[in-house]
MDAnalysis code that builds the backbone (N, CA, C; Angstrom):
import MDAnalysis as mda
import numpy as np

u = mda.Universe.empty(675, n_residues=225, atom_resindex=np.repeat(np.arange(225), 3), trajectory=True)
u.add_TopologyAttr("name", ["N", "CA", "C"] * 225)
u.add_TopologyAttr("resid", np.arange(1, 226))
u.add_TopologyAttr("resname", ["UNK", "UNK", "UNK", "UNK", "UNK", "UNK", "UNK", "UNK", "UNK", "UNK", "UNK", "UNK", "UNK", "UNK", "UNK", "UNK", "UNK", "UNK", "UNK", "UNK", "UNK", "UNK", "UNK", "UNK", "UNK", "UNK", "UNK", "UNK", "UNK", "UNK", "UNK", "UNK", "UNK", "UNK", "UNK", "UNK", "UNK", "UNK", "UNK", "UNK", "UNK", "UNK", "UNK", "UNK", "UNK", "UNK", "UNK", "UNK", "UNK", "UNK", "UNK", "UNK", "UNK", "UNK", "UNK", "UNK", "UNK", "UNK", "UNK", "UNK", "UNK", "UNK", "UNK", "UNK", "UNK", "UNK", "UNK", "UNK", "UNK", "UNK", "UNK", "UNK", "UNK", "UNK", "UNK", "UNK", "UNK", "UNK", "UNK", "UNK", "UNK", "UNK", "UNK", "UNK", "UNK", "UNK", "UNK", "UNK", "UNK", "UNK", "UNK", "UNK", "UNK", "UNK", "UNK", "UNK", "UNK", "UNK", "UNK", "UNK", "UNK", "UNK", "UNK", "UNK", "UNK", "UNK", "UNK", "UNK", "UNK", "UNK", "UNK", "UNK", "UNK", "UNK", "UNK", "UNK", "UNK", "UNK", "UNK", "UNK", "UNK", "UNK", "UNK", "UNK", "UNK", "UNK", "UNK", "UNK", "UNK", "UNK", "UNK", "UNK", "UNK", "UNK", "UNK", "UNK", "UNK", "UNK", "UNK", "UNK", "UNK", "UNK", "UNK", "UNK", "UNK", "UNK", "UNK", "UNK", "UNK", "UNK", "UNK", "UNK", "UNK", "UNK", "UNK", "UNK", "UNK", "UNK", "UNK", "UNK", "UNK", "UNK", "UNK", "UNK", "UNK", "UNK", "UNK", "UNK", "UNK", "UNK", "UNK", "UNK", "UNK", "UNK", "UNK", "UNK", "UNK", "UNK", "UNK", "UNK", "UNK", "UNK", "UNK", "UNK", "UNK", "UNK", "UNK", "UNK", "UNK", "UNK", "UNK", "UNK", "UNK", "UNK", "UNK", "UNK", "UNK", "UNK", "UNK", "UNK", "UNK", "UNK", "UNK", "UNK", "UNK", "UNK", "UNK", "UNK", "UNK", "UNK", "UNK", "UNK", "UNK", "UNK", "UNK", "UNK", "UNK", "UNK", "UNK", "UNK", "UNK", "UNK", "UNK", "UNK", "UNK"])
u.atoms.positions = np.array([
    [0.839, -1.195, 0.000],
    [0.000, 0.000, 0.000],
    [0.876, 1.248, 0.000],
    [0.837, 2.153, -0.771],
    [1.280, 3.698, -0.881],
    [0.429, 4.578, 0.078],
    [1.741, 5.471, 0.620],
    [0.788, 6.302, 1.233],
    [1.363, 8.347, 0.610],
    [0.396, 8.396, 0.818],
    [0.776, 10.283, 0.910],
    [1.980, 10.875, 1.193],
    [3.048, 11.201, 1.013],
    [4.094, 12.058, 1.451],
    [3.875, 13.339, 2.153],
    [3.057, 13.412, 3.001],
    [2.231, 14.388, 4.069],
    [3.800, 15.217, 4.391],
    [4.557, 15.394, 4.610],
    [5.470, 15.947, 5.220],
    [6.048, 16.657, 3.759],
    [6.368, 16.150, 2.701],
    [6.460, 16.436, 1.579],
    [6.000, 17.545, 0.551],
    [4.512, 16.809, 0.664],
    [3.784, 17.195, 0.124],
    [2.357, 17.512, 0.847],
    [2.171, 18.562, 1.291],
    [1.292, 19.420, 2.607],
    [0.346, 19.899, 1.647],
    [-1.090, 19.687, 1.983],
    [-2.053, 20.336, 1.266],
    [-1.765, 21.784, 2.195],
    [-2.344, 22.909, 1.325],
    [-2.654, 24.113, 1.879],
    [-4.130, 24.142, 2.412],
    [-4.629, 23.245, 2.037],
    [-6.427, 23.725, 1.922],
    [-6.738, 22.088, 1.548],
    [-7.914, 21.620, 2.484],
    [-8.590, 20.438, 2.650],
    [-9.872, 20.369, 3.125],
    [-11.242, 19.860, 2.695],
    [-12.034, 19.331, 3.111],
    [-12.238, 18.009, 2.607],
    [-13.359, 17.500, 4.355],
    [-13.304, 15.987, 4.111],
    [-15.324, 16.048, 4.585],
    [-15.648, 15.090, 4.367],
    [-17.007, 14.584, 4.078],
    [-18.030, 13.669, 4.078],
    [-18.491, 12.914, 5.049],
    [-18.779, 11.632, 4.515],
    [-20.552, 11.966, 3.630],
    [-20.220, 11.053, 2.619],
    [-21.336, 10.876, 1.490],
    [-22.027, 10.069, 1.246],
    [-23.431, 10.202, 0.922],
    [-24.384, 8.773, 0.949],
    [-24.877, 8.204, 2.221],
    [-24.686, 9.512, 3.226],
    [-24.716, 8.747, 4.840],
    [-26.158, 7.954, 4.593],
    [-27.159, 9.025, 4.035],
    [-28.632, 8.816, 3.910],
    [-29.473, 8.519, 2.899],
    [-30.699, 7.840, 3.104],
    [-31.556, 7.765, 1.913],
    [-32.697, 8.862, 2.357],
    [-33.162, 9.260, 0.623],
    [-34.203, 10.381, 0.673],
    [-35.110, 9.682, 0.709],
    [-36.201, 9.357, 0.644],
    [-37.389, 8.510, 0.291],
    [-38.584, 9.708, -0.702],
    [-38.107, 10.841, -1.403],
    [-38.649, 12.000, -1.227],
    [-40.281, 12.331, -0.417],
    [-40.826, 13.183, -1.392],
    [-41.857, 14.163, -0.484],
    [-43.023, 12.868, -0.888],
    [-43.874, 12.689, 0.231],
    [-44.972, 11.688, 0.596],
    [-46.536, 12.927, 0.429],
    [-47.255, 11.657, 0.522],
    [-48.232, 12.838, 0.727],
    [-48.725, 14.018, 1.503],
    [-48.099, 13.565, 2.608],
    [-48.589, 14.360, 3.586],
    [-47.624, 15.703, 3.332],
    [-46.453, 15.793, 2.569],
    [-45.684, 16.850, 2.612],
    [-44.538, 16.916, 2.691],
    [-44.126, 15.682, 3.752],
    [-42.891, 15.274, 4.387],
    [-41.346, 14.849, 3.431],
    [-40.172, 14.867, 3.938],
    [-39.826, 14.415, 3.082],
    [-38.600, 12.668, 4.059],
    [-39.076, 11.432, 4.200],
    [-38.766, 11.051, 4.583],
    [-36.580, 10.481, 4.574],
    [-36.229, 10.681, 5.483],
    [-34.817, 10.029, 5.300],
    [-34.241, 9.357, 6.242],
    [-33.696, 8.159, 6.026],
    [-33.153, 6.926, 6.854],
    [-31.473, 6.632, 6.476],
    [-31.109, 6.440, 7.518],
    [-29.785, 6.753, 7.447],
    [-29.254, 5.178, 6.391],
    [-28.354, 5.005, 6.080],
    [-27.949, 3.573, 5.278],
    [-27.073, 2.715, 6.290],
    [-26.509, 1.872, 5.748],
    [-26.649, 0.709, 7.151],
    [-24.797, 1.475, 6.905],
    [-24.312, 1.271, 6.035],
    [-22.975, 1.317, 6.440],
    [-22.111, 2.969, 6.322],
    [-22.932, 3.678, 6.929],
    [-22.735, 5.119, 6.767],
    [-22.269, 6.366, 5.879],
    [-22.338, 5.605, 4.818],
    [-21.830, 6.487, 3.732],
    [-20.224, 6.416, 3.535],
    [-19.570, 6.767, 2.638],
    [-18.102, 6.978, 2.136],
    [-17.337, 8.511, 1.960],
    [-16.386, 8.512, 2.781],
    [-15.135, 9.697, 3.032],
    [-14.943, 10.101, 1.401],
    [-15.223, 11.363, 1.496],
    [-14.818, 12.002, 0.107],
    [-13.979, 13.571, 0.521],
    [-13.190, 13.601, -0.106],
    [-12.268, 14.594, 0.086],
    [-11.637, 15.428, -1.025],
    [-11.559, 16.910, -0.792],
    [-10.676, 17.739, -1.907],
    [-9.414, 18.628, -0.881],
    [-8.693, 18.409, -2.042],
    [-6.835, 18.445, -1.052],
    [-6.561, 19.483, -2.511],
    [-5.989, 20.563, -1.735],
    [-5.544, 21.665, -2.755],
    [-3.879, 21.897, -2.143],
    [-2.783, 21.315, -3.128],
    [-1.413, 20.942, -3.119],
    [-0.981, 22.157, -4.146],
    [0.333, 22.956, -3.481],
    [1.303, 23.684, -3.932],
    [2.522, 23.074, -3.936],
    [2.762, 22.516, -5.429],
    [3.810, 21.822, -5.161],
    [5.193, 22.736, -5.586],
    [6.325, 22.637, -4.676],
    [7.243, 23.616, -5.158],
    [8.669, 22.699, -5.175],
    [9.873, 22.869, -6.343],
    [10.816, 22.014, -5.640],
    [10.889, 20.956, -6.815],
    [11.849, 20.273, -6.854],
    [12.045, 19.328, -8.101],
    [11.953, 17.920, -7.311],
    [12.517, 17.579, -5.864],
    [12.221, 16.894, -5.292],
    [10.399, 16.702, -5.187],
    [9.768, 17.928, -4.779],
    [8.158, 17.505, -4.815],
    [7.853, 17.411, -6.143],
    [7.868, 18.278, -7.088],
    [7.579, 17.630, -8.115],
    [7.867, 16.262, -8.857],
    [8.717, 15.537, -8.659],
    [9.126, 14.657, -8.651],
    [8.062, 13.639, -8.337],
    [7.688, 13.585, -6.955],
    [7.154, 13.056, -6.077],
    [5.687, 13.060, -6.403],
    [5.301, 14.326, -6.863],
    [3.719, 13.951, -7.067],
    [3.707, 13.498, -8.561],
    [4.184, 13.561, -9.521],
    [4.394, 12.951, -10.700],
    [4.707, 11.409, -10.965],
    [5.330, 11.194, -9.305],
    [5.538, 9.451, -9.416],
    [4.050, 8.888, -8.923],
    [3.316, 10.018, -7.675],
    [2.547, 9.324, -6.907],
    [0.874, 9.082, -8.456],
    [0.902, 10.683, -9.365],
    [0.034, 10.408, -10.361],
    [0.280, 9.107, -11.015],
    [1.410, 8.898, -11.467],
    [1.624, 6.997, -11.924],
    [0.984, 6.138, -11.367],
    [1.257, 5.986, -9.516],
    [0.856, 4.895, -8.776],
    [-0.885, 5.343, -8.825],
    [-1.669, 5.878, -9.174],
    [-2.661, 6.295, -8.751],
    [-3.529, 5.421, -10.360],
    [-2.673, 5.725, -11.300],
    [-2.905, 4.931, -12.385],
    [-4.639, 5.741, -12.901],
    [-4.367, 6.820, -13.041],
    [-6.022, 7.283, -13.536],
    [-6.572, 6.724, -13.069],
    [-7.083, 6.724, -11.670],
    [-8.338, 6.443, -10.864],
    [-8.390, 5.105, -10.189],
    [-7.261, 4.148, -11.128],
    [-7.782, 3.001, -10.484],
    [-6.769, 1.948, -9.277],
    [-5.430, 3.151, -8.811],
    [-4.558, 2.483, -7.954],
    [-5.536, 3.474, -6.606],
    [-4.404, 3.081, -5.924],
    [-4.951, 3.301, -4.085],
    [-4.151, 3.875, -3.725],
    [-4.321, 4.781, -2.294],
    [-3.158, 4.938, -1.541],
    [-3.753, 5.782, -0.156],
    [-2.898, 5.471, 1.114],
    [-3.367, 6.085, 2.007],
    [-3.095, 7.427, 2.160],
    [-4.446, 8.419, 2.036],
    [-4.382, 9.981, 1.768],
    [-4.414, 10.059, 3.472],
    [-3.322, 11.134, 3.928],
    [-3.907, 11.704, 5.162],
    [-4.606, 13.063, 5.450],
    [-5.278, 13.301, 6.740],
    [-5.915, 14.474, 6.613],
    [-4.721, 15.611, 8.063],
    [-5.707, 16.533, 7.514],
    [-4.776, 18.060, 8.892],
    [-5.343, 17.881, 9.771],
    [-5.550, 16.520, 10.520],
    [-5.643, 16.206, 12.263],
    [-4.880, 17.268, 13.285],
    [-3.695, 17.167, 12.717],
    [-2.311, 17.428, 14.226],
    [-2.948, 18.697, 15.208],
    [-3.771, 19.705, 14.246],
    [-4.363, 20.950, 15.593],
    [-5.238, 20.579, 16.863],
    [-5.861, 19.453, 16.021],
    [-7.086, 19.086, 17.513],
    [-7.084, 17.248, 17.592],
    [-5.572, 17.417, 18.000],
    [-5.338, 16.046, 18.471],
    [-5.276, 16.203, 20.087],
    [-5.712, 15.552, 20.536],
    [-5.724, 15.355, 22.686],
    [-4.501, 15.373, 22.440],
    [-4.390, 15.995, 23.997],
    [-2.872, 15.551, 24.579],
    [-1.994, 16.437, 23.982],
    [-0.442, 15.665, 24.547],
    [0.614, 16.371, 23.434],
    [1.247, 15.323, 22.754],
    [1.104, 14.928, 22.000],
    [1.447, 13.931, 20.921],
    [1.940, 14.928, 19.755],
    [3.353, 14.239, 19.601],
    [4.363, 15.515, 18.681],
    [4.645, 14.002, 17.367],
    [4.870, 14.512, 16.454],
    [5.705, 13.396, 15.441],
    [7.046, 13.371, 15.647],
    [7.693, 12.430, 15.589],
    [8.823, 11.628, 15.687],
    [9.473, 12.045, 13.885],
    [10.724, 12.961, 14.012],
    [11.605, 12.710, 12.297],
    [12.812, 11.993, 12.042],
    [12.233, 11.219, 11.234],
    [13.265, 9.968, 10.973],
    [13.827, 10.272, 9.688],
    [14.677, 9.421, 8.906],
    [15.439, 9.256, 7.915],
    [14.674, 8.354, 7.285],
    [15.159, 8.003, 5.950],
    [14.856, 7.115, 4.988],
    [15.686, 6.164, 5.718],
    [15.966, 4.378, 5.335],
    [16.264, 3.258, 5.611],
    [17.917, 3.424, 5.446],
    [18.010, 4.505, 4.631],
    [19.579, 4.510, 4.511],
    [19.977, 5.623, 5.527],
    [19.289, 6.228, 6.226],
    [19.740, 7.123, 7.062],
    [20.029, 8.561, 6.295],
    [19.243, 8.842, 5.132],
    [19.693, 10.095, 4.010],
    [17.970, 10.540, 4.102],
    [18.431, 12.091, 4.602],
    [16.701, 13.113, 4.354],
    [16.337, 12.598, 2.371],
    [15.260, 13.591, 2.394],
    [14.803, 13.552, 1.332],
    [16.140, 15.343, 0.467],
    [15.938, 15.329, -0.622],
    [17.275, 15.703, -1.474],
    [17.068, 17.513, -0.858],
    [16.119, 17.794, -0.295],
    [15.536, 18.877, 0.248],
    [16.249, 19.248, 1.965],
    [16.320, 18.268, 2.735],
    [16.805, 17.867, 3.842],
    [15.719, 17.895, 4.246],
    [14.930, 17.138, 4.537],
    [13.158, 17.190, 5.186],
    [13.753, 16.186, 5.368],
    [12.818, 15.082, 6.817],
    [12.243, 13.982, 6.907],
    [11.268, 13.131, 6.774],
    [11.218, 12.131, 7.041],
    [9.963, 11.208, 7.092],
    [9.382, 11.704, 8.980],
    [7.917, 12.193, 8.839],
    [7.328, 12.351, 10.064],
    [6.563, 10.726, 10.411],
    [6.977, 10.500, 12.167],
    [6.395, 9.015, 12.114],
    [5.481, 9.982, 13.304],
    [4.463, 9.144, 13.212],
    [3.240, 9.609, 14.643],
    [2.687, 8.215, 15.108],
    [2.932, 9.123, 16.413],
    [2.472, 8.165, 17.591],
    [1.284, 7.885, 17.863],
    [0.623, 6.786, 18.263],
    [-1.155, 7.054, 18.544],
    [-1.282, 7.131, 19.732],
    [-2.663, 7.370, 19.751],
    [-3.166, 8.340, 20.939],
    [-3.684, 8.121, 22.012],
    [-4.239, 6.273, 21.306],
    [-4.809, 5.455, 22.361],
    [-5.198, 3.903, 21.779],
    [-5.914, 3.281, 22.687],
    [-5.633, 1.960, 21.761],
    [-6.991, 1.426, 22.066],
    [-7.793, 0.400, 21.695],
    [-9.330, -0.063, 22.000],
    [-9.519, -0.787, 23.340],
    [-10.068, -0.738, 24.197],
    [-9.826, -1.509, 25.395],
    [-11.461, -2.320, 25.490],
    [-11.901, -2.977, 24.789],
    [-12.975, -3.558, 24.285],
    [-13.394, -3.599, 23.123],
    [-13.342, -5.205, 22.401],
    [-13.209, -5.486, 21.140],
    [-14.818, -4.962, 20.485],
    [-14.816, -4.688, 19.373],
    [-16.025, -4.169, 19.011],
    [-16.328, -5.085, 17.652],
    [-17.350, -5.303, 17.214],
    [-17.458, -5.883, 15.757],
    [-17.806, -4.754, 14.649],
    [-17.999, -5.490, 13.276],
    [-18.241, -4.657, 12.337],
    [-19.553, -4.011, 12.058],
    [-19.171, -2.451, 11.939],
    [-20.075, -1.645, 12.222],
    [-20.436, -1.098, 13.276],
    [-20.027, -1.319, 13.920],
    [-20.062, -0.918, 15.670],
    [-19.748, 0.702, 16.021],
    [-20.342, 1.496, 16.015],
    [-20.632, 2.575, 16.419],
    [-19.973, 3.635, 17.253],
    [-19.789, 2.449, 18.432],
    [-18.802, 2.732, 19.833],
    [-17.908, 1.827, 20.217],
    [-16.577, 3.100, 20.315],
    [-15.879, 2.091, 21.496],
    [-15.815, 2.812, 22.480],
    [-15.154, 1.658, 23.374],
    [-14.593, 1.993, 24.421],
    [-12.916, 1.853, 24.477],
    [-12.200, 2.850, 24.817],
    [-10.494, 3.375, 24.412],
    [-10.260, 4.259, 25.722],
    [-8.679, 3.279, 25.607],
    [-8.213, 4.017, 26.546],
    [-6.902, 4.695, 26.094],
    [-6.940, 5.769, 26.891],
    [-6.122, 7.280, 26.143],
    [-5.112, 7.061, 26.921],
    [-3.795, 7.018, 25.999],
    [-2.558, 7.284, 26.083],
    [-1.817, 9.215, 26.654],
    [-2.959, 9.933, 25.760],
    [-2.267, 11.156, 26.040],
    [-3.703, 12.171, 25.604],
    [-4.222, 12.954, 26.747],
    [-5.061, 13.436, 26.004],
    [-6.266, 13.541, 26.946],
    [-7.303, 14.595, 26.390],
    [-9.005, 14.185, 26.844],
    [-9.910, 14.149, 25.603],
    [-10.182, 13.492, 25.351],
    [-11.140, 13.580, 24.081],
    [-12.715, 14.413, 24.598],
    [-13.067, 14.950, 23.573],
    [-14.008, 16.118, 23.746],
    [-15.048, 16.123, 22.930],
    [-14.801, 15.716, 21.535],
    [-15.811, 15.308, 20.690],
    [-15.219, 15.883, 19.501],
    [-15.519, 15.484, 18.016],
    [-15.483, 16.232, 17.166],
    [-13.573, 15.996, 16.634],
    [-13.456, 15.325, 17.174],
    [-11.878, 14.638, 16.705],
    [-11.899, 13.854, 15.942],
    [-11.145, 13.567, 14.764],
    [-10.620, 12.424, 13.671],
    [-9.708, 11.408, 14.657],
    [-10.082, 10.032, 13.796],
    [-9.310, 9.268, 14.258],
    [-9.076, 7.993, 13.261],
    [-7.956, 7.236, 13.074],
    [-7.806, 6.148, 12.338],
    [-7.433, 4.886, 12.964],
    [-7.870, 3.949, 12.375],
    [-7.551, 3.028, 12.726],
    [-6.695, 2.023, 11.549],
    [-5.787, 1.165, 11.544],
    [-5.570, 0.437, 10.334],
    [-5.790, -1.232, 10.788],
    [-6.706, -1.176, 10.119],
    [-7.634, -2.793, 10.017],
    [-6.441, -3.507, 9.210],
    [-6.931, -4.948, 9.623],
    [-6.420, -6.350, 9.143],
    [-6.396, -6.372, 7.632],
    [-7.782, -6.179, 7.134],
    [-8.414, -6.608, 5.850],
    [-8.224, -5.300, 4.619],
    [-8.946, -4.676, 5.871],
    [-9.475, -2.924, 5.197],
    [-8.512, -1.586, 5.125],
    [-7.309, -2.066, 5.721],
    [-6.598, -0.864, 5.571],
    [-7.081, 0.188, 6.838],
    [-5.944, 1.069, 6.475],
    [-6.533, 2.359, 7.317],
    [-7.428, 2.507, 6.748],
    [-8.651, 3.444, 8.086],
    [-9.754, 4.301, 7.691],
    [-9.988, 5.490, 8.854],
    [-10.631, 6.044, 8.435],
    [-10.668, 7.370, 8.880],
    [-11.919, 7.457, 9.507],
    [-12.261, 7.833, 10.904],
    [-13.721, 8.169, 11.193],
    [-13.985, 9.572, 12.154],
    [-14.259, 9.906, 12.578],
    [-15.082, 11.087, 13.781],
    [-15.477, 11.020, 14.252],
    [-15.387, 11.339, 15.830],
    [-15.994, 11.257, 17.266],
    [-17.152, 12.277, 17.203],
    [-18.267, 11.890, 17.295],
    [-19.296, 12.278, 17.598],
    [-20.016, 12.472, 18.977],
    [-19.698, 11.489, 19.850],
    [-20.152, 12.050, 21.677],
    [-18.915, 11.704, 21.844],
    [-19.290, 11.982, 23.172],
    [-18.162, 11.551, 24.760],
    [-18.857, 10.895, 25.893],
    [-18.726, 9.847, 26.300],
    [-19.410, 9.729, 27.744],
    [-18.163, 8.714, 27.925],
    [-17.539, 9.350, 29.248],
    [-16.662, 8.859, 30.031],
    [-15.252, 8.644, 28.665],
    [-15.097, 6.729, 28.829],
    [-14.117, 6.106, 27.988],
    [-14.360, 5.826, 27.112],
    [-15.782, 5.974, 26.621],
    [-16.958, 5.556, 25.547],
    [-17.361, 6.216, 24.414],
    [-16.795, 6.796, 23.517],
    [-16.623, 7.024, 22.254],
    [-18.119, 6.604, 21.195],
    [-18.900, 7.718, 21.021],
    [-19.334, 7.512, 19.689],
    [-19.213, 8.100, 18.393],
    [-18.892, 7.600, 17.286],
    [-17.858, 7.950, 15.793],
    [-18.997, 7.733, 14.628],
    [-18.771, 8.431, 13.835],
    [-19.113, 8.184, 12.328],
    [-17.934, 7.631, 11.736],
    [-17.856, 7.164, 10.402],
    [-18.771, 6.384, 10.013],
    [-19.082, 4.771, 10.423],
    [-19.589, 3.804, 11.209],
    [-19.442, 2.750, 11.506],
    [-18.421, 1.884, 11.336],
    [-17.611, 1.191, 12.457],
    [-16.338, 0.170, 12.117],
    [-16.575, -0.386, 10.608],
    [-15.578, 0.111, 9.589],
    [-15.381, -0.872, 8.588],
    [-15.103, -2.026, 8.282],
    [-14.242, -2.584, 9.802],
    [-13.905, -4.030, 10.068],
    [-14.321, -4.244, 11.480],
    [-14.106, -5.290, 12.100],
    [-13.923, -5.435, 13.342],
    [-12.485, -5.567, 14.213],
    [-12.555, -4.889, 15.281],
    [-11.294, -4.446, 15.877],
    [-11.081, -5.196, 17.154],
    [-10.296, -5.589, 17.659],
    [-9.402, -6.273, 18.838],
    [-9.405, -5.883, 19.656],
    [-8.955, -5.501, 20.888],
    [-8.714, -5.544, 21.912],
    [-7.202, -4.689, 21.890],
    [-6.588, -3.681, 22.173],
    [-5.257, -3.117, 22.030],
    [-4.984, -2.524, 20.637],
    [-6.211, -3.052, 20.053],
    [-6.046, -1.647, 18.159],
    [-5.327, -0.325, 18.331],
    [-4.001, -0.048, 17.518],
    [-4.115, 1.160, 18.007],
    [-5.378, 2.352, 17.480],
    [-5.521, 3.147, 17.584],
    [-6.238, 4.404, 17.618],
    [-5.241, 5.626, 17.327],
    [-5.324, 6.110, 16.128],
    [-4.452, 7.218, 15.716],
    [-5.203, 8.586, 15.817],
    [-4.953, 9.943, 16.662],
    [-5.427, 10.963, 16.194],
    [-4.429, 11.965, 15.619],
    [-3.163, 11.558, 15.398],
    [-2.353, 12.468, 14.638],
    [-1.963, 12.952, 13.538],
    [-1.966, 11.434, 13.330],
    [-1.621, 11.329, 11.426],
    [-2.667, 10.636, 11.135],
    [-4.029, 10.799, 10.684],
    [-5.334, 10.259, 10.205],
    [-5.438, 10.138, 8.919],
    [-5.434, 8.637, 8.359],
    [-5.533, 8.309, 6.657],
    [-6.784, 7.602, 6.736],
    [-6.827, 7.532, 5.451],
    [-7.926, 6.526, 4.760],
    [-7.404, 6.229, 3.278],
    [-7.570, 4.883, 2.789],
    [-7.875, 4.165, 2.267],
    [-8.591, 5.171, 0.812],
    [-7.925, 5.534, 0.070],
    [-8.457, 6.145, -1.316],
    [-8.551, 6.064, -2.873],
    [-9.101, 6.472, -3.535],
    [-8.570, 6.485, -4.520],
    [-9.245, 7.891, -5.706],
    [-8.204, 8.455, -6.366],
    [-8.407, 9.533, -6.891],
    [-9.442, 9.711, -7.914],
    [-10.495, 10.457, -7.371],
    [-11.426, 10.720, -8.222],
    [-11.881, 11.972, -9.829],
    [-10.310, 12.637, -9.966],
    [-10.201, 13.380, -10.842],
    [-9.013, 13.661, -11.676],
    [-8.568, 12.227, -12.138],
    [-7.321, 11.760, -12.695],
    [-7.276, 13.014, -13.743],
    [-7.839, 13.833, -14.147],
    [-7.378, 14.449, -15.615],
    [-7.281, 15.518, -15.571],
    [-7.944, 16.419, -14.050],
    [-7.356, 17.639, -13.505],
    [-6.420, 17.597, -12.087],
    [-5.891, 16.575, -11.748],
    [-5.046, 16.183, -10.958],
    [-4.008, 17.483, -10.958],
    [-3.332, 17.517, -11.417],
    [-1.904, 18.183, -11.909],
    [-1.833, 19.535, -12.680],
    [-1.844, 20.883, -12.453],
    [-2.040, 21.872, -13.142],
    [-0.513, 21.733, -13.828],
    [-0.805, 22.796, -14.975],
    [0.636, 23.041, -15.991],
    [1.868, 23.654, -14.740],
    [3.017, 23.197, -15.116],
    [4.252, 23.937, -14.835],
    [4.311, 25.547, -14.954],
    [4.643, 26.182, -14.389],
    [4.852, 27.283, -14.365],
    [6.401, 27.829, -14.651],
    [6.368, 27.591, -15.989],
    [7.544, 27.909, -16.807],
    [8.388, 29.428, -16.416],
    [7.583, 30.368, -15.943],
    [7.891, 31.352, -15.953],
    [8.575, 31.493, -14.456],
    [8.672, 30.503, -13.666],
    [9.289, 30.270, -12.375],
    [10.539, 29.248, -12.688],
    [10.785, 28.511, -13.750],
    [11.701, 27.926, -14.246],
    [11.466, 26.695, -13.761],
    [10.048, 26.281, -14.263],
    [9.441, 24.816, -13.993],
    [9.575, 24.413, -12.968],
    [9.672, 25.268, -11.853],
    [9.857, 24.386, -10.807],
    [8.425, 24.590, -9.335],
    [7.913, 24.995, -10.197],
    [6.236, 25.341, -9.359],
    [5.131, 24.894, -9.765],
    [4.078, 24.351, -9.681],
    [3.256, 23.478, -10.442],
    [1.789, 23.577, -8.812],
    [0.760, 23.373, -8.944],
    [-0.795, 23.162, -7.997],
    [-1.270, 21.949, -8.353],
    [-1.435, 21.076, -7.423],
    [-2.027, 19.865, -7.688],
    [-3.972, 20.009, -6.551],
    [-4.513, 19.879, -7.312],
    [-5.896, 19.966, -6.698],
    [-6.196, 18.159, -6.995],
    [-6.436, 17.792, -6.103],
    [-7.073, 16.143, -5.984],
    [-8.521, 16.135, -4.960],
    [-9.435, 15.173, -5.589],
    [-10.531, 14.830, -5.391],
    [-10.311, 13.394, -4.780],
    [-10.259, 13.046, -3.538],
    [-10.873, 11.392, -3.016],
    [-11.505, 10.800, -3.270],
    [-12.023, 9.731, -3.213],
    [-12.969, 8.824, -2.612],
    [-12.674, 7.314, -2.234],
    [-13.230, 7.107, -0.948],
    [-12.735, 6.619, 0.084],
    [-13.090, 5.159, -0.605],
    [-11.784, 4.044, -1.121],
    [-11.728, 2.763, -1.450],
    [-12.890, 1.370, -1.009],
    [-13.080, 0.679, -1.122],
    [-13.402, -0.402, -0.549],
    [-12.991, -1.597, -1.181],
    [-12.173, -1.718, -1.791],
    [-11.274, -2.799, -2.098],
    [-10.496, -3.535, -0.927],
    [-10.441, -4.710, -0.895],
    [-9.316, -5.047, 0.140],
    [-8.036, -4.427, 0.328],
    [-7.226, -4.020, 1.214],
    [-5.993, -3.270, 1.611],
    [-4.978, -4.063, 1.766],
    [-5.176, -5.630, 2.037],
    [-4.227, -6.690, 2.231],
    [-3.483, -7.002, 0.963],
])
């Protein structure tokens, strides 16, 4: 699985979404217009607006458009969690395997999670119960998990009561006992929904070395294994 070069390559500007949460049933007689939620909560859709600058990033998003293969490769997109993550949970900067930054001198950012499941839940499951490493959770926080089957996914805390967590969009898999729980670096499982405006022209007049990448999500369901 590929993931995002988040440290790399930093959106300036992101929204995220979940879609299809509901069915309309439209307007009945009486006036009304009925809607019922769908069993498996709809799918993460996202637009990520990228300034790419640098021959190293350009580079980089030109390899990642390859792996993306017009619409039909994968890769784990992350979102701008790090402001309203609990706690103080900082990223860890490492080296590549050879111990060499990227040609820029940047690193690879590793993040720590935040907490881990302390009661196994099944699929679709709504709530957990987690216990926090660093932090108070409050509501309204991203969080990931990376499943067995399914890959990372991405969901949102919706209440608080006590250790007891309720999230959109419903467990995509079922989770263990000690899962970690990420609120720092939060991915999901994607794949690019606007292969042909992906990549704006070079900006020749900067001496090719400036280019805007605007990308459209939508959140995979292919196996991740």
């Amino acid at each position: 699985m590929d993931f995002w070069p988040w440290d790399l390559l930093t959106p300036r500007s992101e929204r995220w979404r979940l879609r299809g949460v509901t069915i309309n049933g439209g307007i009945n007689v009486a006036g009304s217009s009925p809607t019922a939620r769908t069993d498996g909560g709809g799918l993460w859709v996202g637009e990520q607006n990228i300034l790419v600058q640098g021959r190293d990033a350009i580079k980089a998003i030109r390899a990642i458009e390859a792996c993306l293969d017009a619409g039909i490769g994968k890769m784990v997109v992350w979102s701008h969690t790090k402001p309203f993550a609990p706690g103080n949970l900082t990223t860890a900067q490492v080296t590549h395997s050879d111990g060499a930054p990227f040609g820029d001198g940047s690193l690879y950012a590793s993040a720590p999670h935040g907490a881990t499941v302390a009661v196994a839940a099944g699929l679709r499951a709504s709530f957990l119960t987690i216990a926090m490493i660093s932090g108070v959770i409050q509501g309204g926080e991203d969080f990931s998990i990376t499943h067995l089957t399914m890959g990372t996914r991405k969901y949102r805390i919706a209440r608080v009561d006590g250790d007891k967590v309720e999230f959109r969009p419903p467990l995509r898999e079922a989770v263990p006992v000690g899962a970690e729980i990420n609120f720092l670096r939060v991915g999901c499982v994607c794949k690019l929904a606007n292969p042909d405006e992906f990549l704006d022209a070079l900006d020749a007049q900067r001496g090719a070395g400036l280019l805007e990448a605007t990308a459209s999500w939508v959140e995979d369901f292919t196996r991740a294994a």
